[in-house]
C-alpha positions as CSV (number, residue, x, y, z in Angstrom):
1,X,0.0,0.0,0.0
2,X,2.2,2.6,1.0
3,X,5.7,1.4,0.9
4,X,7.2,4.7,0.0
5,X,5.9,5.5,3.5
6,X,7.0,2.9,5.9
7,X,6.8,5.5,8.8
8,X,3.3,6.7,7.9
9,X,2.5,2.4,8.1
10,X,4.3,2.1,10.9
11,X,2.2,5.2,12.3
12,X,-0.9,4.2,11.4
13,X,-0.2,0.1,12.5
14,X,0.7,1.5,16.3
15,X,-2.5,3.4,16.3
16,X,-4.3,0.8,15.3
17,X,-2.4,-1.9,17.5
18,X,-1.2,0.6,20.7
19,X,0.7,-3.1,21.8
């Protein structure tokens, strides 16, 4: 999806997954 963005991913995967 957005690998140009991994930090917006990893961003959005935290928020989604706080653990």
């Amino acid at each position: 999806m957005e690998q140009h963005l991994p930090s917006l991913w990893t961003k959005s995967t935290a928020l989604s997954r706080p653990r």
